[in-house]
Each structure stands twice: as C-alpha cells, then as structure tokens.
C-alpha positions in Angstrom: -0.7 8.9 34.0 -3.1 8.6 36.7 -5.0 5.8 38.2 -8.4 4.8 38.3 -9.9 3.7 42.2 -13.0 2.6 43.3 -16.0 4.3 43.5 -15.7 5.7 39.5 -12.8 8.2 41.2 -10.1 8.9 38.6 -7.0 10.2 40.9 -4.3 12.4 39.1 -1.0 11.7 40.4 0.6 15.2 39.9 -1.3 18.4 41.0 0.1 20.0 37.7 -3.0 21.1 35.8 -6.8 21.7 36.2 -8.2 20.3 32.9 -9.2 17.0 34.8 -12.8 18.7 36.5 -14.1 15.5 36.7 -18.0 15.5 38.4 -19.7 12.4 39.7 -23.1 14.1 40.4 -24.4 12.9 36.6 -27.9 12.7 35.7 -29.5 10.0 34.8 -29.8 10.7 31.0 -26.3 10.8 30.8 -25.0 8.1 33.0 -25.7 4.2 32.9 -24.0 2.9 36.6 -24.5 4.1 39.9 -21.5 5.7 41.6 -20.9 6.6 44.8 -20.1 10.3 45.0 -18.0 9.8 48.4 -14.7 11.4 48.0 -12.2 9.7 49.1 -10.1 10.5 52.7 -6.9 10.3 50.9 -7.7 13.3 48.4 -6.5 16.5 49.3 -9.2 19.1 50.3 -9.7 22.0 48.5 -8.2 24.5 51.5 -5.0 22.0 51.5 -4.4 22.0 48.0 -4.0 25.6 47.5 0.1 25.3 48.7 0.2 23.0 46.0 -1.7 24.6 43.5 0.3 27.6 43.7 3.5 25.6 43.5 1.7 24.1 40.3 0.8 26.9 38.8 4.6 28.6 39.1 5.7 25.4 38.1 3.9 25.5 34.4 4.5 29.0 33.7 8.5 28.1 34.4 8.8 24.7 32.9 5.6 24.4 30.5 5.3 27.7 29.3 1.5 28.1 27.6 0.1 32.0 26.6 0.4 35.3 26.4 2.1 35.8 29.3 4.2 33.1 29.7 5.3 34.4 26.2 6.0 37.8 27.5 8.2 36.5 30.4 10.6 34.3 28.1 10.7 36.9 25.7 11.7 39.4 27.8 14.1 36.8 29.5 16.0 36.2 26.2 15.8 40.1 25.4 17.9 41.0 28.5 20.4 38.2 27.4 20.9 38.9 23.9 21.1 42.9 25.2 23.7 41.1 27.7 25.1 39.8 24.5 25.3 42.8 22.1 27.1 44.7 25.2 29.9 42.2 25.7 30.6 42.1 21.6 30.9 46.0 22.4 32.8 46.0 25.2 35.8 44.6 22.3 35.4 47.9 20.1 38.0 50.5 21.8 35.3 53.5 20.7 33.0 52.1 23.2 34.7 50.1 25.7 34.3 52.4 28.9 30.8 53.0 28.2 29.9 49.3 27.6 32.5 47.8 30.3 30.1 49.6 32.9 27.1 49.0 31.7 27.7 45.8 31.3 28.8 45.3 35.0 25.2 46.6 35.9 23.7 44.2 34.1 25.7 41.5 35.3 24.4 41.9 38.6 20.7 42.1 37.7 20.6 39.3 35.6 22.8 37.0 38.0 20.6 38.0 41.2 17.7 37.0 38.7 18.8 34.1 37.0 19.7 32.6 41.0 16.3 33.7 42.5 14.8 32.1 39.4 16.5 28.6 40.1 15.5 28.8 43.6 12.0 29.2 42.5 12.3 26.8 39.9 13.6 23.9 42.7 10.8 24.7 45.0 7.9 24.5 42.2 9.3 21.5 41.1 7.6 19.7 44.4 4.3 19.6 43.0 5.6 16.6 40.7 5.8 13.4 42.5 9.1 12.4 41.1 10.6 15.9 42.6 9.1 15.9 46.0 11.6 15.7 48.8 15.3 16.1 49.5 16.6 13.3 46.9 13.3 14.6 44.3 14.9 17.9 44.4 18.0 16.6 43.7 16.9 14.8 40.7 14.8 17.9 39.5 18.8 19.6 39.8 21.1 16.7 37.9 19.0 17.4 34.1 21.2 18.6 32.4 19.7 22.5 31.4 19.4 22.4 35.4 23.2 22.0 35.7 23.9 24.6 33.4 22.1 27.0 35.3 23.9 26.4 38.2 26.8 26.6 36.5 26.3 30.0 35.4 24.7 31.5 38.5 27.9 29.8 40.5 30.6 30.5 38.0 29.1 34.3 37.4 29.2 35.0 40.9 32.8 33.6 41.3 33.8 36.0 38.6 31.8 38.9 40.3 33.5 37.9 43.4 37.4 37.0 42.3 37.6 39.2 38.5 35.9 42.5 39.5 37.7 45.7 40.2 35.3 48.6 41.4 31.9 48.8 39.0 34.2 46.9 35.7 35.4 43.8 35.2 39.6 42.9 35.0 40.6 42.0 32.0 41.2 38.2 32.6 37.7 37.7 33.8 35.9 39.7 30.9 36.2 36.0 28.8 34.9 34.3 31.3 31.9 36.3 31.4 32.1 36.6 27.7 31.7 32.6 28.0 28.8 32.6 30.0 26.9 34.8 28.1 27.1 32.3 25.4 26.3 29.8 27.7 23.4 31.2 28.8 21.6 31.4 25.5 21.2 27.8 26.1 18.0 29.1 29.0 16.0 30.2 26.6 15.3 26.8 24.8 14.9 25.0 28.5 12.3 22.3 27.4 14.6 21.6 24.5 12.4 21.2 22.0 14.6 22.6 19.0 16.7 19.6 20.3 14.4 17.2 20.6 13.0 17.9 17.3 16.5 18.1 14.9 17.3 14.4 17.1 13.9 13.0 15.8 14.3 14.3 11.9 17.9 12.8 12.0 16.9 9.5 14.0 13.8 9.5 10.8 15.8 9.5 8.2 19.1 7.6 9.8 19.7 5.5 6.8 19.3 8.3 4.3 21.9 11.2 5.8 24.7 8.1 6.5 24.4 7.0 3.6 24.9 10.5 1.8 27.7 10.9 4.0 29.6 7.8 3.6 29.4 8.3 -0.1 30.3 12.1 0.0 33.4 11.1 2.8 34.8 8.6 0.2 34.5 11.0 -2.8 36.4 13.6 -0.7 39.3 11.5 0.5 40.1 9.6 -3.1 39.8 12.9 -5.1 41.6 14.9 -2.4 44.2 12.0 -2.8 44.6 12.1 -6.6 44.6 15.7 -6.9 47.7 15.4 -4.2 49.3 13.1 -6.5 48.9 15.7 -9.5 49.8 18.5 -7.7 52.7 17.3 -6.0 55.6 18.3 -8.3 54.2 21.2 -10.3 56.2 22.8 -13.2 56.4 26.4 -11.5 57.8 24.8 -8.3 54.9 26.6 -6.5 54.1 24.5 -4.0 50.3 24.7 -2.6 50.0 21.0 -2.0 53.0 19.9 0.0 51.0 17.3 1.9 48.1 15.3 1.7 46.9 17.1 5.0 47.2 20.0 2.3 44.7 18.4 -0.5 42.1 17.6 2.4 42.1 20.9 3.7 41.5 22.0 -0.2 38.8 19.0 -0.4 37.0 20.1 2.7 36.4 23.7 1.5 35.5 22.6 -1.7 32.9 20.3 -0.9 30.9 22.8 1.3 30.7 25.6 -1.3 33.5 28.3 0.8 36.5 28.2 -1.8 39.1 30.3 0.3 41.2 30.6 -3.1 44.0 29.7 -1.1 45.2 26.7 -2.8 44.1 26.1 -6.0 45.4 23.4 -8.6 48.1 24.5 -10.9 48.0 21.7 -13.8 45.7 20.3 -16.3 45.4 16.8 -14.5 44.7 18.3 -10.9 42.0 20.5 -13.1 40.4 17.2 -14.3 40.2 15.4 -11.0 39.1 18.7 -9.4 36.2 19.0 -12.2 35.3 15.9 -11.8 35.1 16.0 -7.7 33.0 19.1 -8.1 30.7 17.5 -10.1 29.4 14.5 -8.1 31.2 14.8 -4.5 29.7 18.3 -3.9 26.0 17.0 -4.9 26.6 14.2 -2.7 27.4 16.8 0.6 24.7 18.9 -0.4 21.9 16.4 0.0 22.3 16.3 3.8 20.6 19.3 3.9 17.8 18.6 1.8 17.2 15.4 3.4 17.1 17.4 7.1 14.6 20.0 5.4 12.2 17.3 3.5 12.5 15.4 6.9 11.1 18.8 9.3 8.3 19.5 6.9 7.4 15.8 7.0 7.5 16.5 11.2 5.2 19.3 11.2 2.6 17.7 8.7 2.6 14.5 11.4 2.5 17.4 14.3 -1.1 18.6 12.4 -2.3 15.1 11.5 -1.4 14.0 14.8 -3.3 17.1 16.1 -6.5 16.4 13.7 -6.4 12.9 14.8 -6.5 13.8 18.3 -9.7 16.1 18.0 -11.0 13.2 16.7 -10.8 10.9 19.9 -13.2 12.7 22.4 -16.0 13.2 19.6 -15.5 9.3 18.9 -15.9 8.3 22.6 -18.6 10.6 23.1 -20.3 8.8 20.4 -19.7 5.6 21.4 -20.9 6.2 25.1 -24.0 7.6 23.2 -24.3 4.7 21.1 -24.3 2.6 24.9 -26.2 4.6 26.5 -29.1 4.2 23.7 -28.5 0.3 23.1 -28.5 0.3 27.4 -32.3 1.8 26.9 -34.1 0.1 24.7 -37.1 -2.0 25.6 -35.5 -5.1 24.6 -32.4 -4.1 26.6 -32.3 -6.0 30.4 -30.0 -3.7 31.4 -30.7 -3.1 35.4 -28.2 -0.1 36.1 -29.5 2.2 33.6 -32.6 2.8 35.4 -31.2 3.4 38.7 -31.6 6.4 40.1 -28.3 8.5 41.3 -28.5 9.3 44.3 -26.2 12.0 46.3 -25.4 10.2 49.9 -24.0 13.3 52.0 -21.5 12.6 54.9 -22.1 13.2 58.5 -20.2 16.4 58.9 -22.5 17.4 55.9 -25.4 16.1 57.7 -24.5 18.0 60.8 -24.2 21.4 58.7 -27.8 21.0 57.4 -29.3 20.1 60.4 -27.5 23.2 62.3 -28.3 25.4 59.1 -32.3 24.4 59.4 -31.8 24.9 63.4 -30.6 28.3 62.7 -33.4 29.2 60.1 -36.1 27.9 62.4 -34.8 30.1 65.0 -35.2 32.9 63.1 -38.8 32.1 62.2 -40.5 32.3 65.3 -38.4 35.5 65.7 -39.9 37.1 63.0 -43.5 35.5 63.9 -43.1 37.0 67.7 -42.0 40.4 66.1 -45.3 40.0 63.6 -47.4 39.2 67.0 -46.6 42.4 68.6 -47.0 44.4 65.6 -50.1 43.1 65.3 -51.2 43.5 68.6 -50.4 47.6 68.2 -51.9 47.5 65.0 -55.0 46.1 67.0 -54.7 48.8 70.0 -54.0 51.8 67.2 -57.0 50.9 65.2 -58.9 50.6 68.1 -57.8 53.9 69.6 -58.9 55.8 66.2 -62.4 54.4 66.8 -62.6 55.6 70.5 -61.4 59.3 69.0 -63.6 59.4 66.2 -66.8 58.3 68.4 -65.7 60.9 71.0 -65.6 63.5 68.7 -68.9 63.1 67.2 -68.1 62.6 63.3 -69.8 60.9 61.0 -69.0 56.7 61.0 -69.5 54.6 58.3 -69.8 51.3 59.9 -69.1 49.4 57.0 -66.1 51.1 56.0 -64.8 50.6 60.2 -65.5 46.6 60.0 -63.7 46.6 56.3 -60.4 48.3 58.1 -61.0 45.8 60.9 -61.2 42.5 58.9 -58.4 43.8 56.6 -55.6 44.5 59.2 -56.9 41.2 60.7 -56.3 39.1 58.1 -52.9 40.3 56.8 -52.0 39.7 60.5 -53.3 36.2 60.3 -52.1 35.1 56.9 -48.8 36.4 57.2 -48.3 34.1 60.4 -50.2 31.2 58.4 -47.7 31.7 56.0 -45.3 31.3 58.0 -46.1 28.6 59.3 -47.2 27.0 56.5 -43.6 27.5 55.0 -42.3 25.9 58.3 -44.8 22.5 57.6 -43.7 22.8 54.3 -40.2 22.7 54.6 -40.6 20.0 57.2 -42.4 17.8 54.8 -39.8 18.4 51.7 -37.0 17.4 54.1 -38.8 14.5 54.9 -40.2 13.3 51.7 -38.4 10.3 50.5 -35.8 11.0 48.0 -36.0 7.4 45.9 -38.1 7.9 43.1 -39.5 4.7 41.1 -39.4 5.9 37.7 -42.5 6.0 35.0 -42.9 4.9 31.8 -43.1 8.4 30.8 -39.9 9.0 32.5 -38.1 5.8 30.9 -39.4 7.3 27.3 -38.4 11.2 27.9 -34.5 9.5 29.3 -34.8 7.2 25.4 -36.0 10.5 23.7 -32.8 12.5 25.3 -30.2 9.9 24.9 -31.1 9.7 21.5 -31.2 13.6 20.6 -27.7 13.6 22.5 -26.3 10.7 20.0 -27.5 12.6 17.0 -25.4 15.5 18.1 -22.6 13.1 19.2 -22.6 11.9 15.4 -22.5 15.3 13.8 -19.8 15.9 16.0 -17.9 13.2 15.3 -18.5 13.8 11.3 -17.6 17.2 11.5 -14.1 16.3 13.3 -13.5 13.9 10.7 -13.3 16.1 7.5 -10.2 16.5 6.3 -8.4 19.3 6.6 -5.4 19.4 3.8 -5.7 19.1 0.0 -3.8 16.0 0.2 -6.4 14.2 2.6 -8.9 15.4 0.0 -7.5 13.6 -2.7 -7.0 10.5 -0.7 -10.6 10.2 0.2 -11.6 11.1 -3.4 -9.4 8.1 -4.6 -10.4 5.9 -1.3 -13.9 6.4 -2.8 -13.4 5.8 -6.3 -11.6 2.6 -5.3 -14.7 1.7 -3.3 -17.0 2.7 -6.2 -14.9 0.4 -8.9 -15.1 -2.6 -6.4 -18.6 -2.0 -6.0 -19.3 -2.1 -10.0 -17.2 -5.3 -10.8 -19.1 -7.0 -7.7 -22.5 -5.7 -9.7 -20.8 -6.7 -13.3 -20.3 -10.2 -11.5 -23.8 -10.5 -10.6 -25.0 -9.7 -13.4 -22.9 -12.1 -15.3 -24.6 -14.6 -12.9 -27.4 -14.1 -13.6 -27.7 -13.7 -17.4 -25.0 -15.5 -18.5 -21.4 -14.1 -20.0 -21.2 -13.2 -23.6 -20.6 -16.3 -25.8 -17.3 -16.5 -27.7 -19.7 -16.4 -30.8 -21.0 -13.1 -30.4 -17.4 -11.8 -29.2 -16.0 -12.9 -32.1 -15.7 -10.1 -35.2 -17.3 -12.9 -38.0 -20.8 -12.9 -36.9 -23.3 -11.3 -39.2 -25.4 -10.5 -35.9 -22.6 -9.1 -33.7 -23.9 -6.3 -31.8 -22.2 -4.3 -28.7 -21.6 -6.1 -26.0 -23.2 -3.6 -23.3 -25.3 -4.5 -20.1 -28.1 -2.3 -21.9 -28.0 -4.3 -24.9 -27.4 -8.1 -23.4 -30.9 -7.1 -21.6 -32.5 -5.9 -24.8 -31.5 -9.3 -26.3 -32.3 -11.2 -23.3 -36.0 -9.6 -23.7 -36.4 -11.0 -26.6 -35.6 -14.3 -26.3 -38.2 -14.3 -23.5 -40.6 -12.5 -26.1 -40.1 -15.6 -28.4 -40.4 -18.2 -25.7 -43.3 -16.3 -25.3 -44.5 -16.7 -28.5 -43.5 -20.5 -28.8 -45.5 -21.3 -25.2 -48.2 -19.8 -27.1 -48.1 -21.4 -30.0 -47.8 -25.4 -27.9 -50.9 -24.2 -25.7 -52.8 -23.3 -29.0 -52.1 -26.8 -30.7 -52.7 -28.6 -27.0 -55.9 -27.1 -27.2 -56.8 -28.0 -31.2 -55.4 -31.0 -30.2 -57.9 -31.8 -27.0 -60.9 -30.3 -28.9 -60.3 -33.2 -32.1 -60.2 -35.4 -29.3 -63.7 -34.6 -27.8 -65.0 -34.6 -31.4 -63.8 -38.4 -31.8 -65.6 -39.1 -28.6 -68.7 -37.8 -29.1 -69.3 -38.9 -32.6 -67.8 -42.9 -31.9 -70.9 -42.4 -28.5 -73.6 -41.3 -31.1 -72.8 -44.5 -33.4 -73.2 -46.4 -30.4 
C-alpha cells in the first residue's frame, strides 16, 4: 500500500502499475480544499522513471500476466513444454526412438538457453519492487520457492547437457534425468500458483467437513478390512488370498476408491457379508471428500463474483459520498471557508524561468516580423509610387479617385498589420500581468451549487445502477428482504390502528353474538362511523331539549314580570 504525504500527494511505493494517474490541478466544482500542486523533490521525474518503468512493465507481463499477449507468451511457453513432454514419452517407443532422441536434444538446448535467459530477466525485473531491490532483494526474489525450482532445472539441465550427452543424443543414464525435469518443469507454467492457492483455501473452508469424512471413512476401512481378515483367514479351499492383515488392507484400500483389481476377492459367505456391508457405508463415506471439495470450489467462484460486484460498488459509493460533501460544503447555510477558494496553480522557478525565456523568444520574433513588414511596406510605397510616375509620363488617362483609393488601401493594411501587432504585444503584456485571484460572484457560487448538484444526481444513478443484483439468487433475497420490510411495515400500521380505535372486544370475537360481524379494518371503521353517527344524533337530541328547556324558562319569566 502506499502512503499519503503532505500537500494531498498520494505516493505509491512500487513503480509496478499506472492505474494511480492521480491529478492535483482540480477545478473548483469538483474540489472542496486547496492543495498545493508542488511535486515533491523526492518523486522520480518522468525522464528517470523510464528505467524503472520498463523494468515494471517486464516485470507484470512475467509475474502478473494480464491480456492477450501475456496469454500468447504463456501459452506458447507451456506448448513447447508439453511438446518437450510428448517427445520424451516417445523417445521410450523403439519405432521412434532415433527420430525423437534427436529431436529431443534440439529442443533441450532451446528451451534451456530460454528458460535461463528468462530467469535472468525475471531477477532483474524484479527491482522495480521495493522488497527486491538490491543484492539481498534479489536474493529474496530467488529463495520462493517456484524461483528455486527454476534454477534447479536450468542448473540441473545444463549439468546433464554437459556430463550425460554424447554427440547431438543423450546417454542412456541421463535420458531419466531429463525425463525428470520435464516433469518438473510443468510446475512453470502455474508460477503465481493460483491452482494452489485456491485447492489450499477450499480445503482450509471446509476443514471440519473433509476430516471428519475421513476419520469416519479411515475407521470403517481398518475394522472391516480387519474382520474380513479374520473370515478369510482359513478358507475351505486352502486358497489363500488373505495371508495377512497387510493383505485385507490392501483389498480395503482398492475397494473403497471404486478400482477393484480382482486380485483378491473373499472366498466365504461371512467375508461376503462384512465385505457387503463395508461397501455399503465405508465407500459413501470416501466418496464424500470429493463432493465436499466440488460444493466448496463453486462456493469460491460465486464469492470471487460477489466479491467482484461488491467491489464495483465501492468507487460509485465514494463518488457519491464526495458528491453528497461537496453539495452539503455549498449550501448557503454551510460556513464552510475552503470550498470557495480558488485553486490556484503556483509554478516553480525553473518553470518561471522557461516562460519568461519562452515570451523573450516570441518577442524577438515580433519586431522581426514588424521590421520585415516596414520594409515591405516601404517598397510597396516606392512601387506604387513608381507606377504613378510611368503612367503620368506616358500620357494615359488617370482617374484620381481610383489613384488615392490604391494609396489609402496599401496604406492602411501596412499600418494595421503593425497596429496589430502591436496591439497583440500590449495585449499579451496585459494578460500576463492581470492578476490571477479572482473573488468569486454570486453567480459563480450558484452555477458551482448547480454543477455539484447535476454531478450528484449522476453519482446516485451510478451508484443504483452498481447495486442491482446480478444472480437470481440475489433476486430472490431482495424480493424476500422486501417482503419482510413490507410485513413489518403492516403490523406497525395494524398497531396504530389498534391505537387508535380500540382492539376488537372479546364480545364481538366470540361465535355467540347475534351481531357478530367480520372482524376487518374496513368493517371496524364502518362500525366506528356509526357510533359517531349516533353520538351525533344523541348531541342533537340534548341541544334540542336544552333549547325547549331555555325557551319554557323565558316563558316563566316573562309571564311572572307581566303579573308584577
């Protein structure tokens, strides 16, 4: 991993790969701090990087093999081998032995001269790494293991070219040796040992599962091997196939992995029984091993592809949550202070002293061109002026109009293409000059809110997008994630609404009442409905009597005041 320095400078350790193109010369709509775009004087340049980049680049297509022709090499790499191969199992058949002995020789040579110029290469690309660079780096790049057995064949093949050779075939005595080393170097072609790696993971999975399949299956083998030694042992026909216990394991052995040689068998009924009976359950118990190892690979490449979904998943989250920043980081009510500072790019002196050399230079050439343009105007001026002198001498025709047009025209593209010129020279002057800070606008504050915001919008379709699922099985788990969301959502409104109008009374749940109706949301509401429809009725009825009641009243009053 690499580490993060000052000045927002993310440094990477090993100059392997060219994914990290990092770029400090952000806008201000799409960065929120001001860093310094200095690099740093302890990063390489780009001229002194190349030895390394190189070294890189070999490095990867040798060790981390990615694309088409990376694919090609190995391939044809493991071709020559396995052609290697074929002509050595030849070289045994007496019909073919002379032709294959020779050619085999051949390509002996080739492929040791390539196999040592590729370790060479491979130890000197290996300095790009950190952990490989010098003397002892090299060294440790050589002690890993499918490094020492490269060595071991380019050494051991060369001794055997050198010691077991006689003319253009190899002696006898050394043709196994090479034979060996052919085997031996079928191990190059897997040289990240990922196969390996992979079977070592499955196994390390599902630990608990295989030993204890095996211990079962290795008990099973050794008591029925055992009884069927004891039933065997003193057979009727005196044919002896079991004359030790060594004898019944051998038979156990084959039996249990499906081979049956035939070659000893059990003569009488009881060794039958006990050999039934071990087929039966010790075979199923040594043939789960391998269906544990193949449920355990396909359980490995579905994590590979989750793991791989997952992982397109983390840049379109952090995208979206540097949007989501960079939004909250503008708002109005946001006192954020870095956001609206401007970046600015602060060049170095050598950079400085380039520009000013570079303007220098085009200056120079200016008033070059505006001397050339001075003396082409001046024979411009004498040429004109010469035509005049020749026409007037010979008498024709002027038009003095047309004469002071010609004049006036040559005259002024004389004079504006100097002005220009030295307009462009005042201009240039004044850009160069004109302070860079900028104080920003409220326009420019809104249009930066109005971007950031169309760039988190397209941060969150991304992000949605990545997130879809991509098996059947991740279907199904969101459908049931949602319907487990949907059923806690309608008990939490079934619980409000018991809240609020009351749970169904034992009365009405019971099946006795002449009344009983369904007990339904829809029809608790109905019934709730009308019981306010009847308080209704009854309110109506007290404020009908109140008032019958208050006008009897006023009667009573006025009639005792007339008496009076």
């Amino acid at each position: 991993m690499g580490k993060f320095l000052p000045n927002s400078t993310y440094v990477v350790p090993e100059y392997e790969e060219s994914e990290f193109n990092s770029s400090n010369h952000t806008s201000i709509a799409g960065n929120d701090t001001k860093s310094n775009s200095k690099t740093l004087g302890s990063l390489p340049t780009t001229r002194a990087h190349s030895k390394n980049s190189l070294q890189a680049q070999i490095y990867n297509f040798l060790e981390r093999p990615t694309g088409w022709k990376c694919f090609i090499y190995h391939f044809t790499v493991f071709m020559m081998v396995l052609i290697c191969l074929i002509f050595s199992v030849l070289s045994t058949i007496d019909e073919y032995d002379d032709f294959a002995m020779e050619t085999l020789f051949w390509m002996e040579v080739v492929l040791v001269s390539f196999f040592g110029f590729e370790y060479s290469i491979r130890l000197w690309s290996a300095g790009c790494r950190s952990k490989y660079m010098g003397l002892k780096g090299r060294i440790r790049f050589a002690k890993k293991p499918i490094s020492i057995i490269d060595l071991i064949v380019v050494v051991a093949s060369v001794c055997v070219f050198t010691i077991g050779s006689e003319g253009q075939v190899f002696a006898t005595s050394a043709i196994r040796g090479v034979r060996f080393l052919q085997i031996l170097r079928m191990l190059h072609v897997d040289r990240q040992g990922g196969t390996w790696r992979l079977l070592g993971s499955v196994i390390y999975l599902h630990r608990q599962e295989l030993i204890t399949t095996l211990y079962i299956g290795f008990l099973g083998l050794i008591f029925s091997s055992y009884f069927v030694y004891l039933a065997e042992r003193d057979p009727e026909d005196k044919r002896k196939d079991f004359n030790s216990y060594a004898d019944a394991l051998w038979w156990g052995v084959i039996t249990v992995m499906t081979i049956g040689y035939g070659d000893k068998v059990p003569e009488t009924w009881m060794g039958k029984i006990v050999a039934s009976c071990f087929a039966v359950f010790a075979i199923s118990f040594f043939a789960l091993p391998a269906g544990i190892l193949g449920s355990g690979f396909a359980l490995k490449v579905q994590q590979k592809q989750r793991q791989k979904h997952f992982n397109r998943q983390i840049p379109a989250a952090a995208t979206l949550i540097q949007c989501v920043w960079r939004c909250f980081a503008a708002d109005p009510s946001s006192h954020s202070e870095a956001t609206w500072k401007i970046h600015i790019h602060d060049a170095s002196n050598e950079e400085n002293m380039l520009a000013r050399m570079a303007r220098r230079a085009s200056l120079t050439l200016r008033k070059r061109r505006s001397s050339r343009m001075d003396s082409l105007g001046n024979h411009y001026r004498e040429s004109m002026s010469s035509v005049f002198v020749e026409d007037k001498m010979a008498g024709t025709p002027r038009n003095p109009r047309r004469d002071f047009q010609r004049q006036c025209s040559g005259s002024s593209t004389y004079h504006s293409s100097s002005l220009a010129g030295d307009n462009y020279d005042d201009n240039d002057y004044d850009n160069e000059e004109a302070e860079k800070v900028v104080q920003l606008t409220d326009a420019h504050k809104t249009a930066i809110r109005v971007i950031r915001k169309i760039k988190y919008f397209v941060a969150r379709r991304k992000f949605q997008q990545a997130r879809k699922p991509y098996d059947v099985r991740d279907v199904i788990e969101q459908y049931s994630q949602g319907h487990l969301n949907m059923m806690v959502r309608i008990k939490e409104l079934q619980r409000r609404l018991d809240q609020t109008l009351g749970k169904p009374s034992t009365l009405y749940a019971s099946g006795y009442h002449k009344d009983r109706e369904k007990q339904t949301i829809s029809a608790r509401i109905v019934r709730c409905e009308n019981q306010l429809n009847k308080m209704d009725q009854k309110l109506d009825q007290v404020l009908f009597m109140v008032n019958s009641i208050l006008k009897s009243k006023n009667v009573n009053e006025s009639a005792q005041e007339d008496e009076v």
